[in-house]
C-alpha positions as CSV (number, residue, x, y, z in Angstrom):
1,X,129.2,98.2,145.0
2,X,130.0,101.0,143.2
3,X,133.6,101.3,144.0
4,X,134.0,97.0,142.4
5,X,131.7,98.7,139.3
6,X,133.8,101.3,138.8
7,X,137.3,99.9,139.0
8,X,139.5,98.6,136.2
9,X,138.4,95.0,136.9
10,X,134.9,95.8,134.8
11,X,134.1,97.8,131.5
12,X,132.4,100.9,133.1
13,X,135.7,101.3,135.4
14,X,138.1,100.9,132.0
15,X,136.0,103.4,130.0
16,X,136.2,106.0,133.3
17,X,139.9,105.2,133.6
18,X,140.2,106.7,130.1
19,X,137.5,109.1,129.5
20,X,136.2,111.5,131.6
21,X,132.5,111.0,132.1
22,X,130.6,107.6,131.8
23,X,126.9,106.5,131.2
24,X,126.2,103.9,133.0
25,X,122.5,102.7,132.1
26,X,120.6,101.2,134.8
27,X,117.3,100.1,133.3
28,X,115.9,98.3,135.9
29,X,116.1,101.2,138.5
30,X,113.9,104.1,139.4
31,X,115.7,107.2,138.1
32,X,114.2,109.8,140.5
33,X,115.4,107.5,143.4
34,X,119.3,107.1,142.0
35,X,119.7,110.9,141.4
36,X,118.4,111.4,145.0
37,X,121.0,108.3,145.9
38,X,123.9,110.3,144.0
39,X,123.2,113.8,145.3
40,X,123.4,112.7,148.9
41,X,126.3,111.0,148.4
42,X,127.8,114.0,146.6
43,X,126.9,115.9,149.7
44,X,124.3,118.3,147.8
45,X,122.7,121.1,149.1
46,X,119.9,120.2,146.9
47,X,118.5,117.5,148.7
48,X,114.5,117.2,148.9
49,X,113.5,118.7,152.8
50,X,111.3,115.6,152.6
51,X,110.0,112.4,150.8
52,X,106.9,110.7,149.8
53,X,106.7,107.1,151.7
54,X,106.8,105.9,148.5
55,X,109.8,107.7,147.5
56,X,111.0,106.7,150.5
57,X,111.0,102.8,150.1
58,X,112.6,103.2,146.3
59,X,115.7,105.0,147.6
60,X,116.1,102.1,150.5
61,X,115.7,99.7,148.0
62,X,118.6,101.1,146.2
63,X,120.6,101.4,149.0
64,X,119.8,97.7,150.3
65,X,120.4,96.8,146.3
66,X,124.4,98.8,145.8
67,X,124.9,98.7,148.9
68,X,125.2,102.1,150.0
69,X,122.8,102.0,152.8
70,X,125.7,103.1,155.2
71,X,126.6,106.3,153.5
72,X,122.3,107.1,153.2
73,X,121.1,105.8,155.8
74,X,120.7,109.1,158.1
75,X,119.1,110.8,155.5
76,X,116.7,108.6,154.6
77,X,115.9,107.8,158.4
78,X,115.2,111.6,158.9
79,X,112.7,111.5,156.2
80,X,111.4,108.4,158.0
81,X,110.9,110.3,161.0
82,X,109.1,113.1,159.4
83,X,106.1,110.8,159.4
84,X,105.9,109.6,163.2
85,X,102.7,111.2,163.9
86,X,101.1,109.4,160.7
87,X,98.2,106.8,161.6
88,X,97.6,106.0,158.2
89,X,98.3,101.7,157.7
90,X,99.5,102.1,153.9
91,X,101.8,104.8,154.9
92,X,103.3,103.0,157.5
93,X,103.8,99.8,155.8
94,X,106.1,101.7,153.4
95,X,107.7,103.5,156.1
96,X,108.1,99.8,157.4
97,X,109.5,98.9,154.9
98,X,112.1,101.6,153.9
99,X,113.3,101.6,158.0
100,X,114.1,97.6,157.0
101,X,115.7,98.0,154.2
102,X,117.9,101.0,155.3
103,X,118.4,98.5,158.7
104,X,116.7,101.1,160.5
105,X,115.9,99.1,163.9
106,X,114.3,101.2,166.3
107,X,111.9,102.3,163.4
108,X,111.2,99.5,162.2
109,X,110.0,97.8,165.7
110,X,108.3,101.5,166.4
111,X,107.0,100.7,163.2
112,X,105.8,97.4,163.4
113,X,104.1,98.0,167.2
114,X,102.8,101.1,165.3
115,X,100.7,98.7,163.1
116,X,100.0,95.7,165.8
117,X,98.1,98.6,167.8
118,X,96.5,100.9,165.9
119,X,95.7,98.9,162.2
120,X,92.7,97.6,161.9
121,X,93.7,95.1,158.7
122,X,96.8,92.9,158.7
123,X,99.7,95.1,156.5
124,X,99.7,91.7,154.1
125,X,95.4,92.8,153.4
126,X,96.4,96.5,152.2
127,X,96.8,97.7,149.3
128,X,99.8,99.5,149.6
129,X,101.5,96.3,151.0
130,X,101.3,94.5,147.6
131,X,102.3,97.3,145.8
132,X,105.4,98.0,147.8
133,X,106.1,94.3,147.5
134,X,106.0,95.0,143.6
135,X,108.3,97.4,143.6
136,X,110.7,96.7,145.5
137,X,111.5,93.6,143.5
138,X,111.6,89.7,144.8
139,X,115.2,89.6,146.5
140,X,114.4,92.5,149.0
141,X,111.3,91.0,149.9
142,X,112.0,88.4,152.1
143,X,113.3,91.2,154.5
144,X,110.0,93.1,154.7
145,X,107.6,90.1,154.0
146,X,108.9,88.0,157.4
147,X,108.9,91.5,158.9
148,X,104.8,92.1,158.2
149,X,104.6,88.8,158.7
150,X,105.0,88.7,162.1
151,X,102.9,91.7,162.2
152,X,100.0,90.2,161.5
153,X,100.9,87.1,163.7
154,X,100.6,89.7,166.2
155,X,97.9,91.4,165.2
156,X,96.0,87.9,164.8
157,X,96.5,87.0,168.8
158,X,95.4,90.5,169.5
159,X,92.4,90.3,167.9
């Protein structure tokens, strides 16, 4: 995504071309989550040692959105991992739905199990499931919503 932006064949590539440095506003996305996006693909030593779930799910989000999610991906899945001993429901939805967007497989399906066995509310009754849905916009959230759908399918016949 960025390499198309970037090029001659749009306005931000023909302004780099000539000048050295370029602002490229991007209103609509969270700030703290694009500089983490940029540093780790800068290779920085700077990098946080770990992230807030919620943190978490804006970064992937990014990534799904420019699709970087390649070049990010094994960072974000460390900070994932960081949390596998955490029983909390809210916090794993967001971790659910970062491992998704990031295509994160094994987490995600460690993930969702995580939630059929140990949650006792469907992820689509929390709290932090709406919210998460909020901000990670409407065309990422097909991806997560079929995903804790069939979460609390499961959860459902369990019951």
């Amino acid at each position: 995504m960025f390499k198309a932006l970037l090029s001659p064949r749009y306005a931000e590539g023909t302004t780099l071309a000539t000048e050295s440095t370029l602002q490229l506003p991007l209103p609509d996305d969270n700030g703290k989550a694009m500089a983490i996006i940029c540093q780790i693909g800068h290779l920085s030593n700077d990098l946080p040692q770990n992230l807030e779930p919620s943190t978490a799910v804006e970064v992937a989000a990014l990534c799904d959105k420019y699709d970087c999610t390649a070049t990010i991906k094994t960072v974000v899945a460390r900070w994932i991992d960081l949390y596998r001993d955490e029983d909390s429901p809210e916090v794993n939805v967001q971790l659910l739905a970062a491992a998704a967007l990031i295509k994160y497989a094994t987490k995600v399906q460690s993930l969702a199990i995580k939630l059929v066995l140990h949650s006792t509310k469907l992820p689509s009754e929390s709290a932090e499931s709406a919210h998460v849905q909020d901000r990670i916009g409407q065309p990422l959230l097909g991806k997560c919503t079929s995903i804790s759908s069939s979460v609390d399918i499961m959860l459902t016949h369990l019951r």
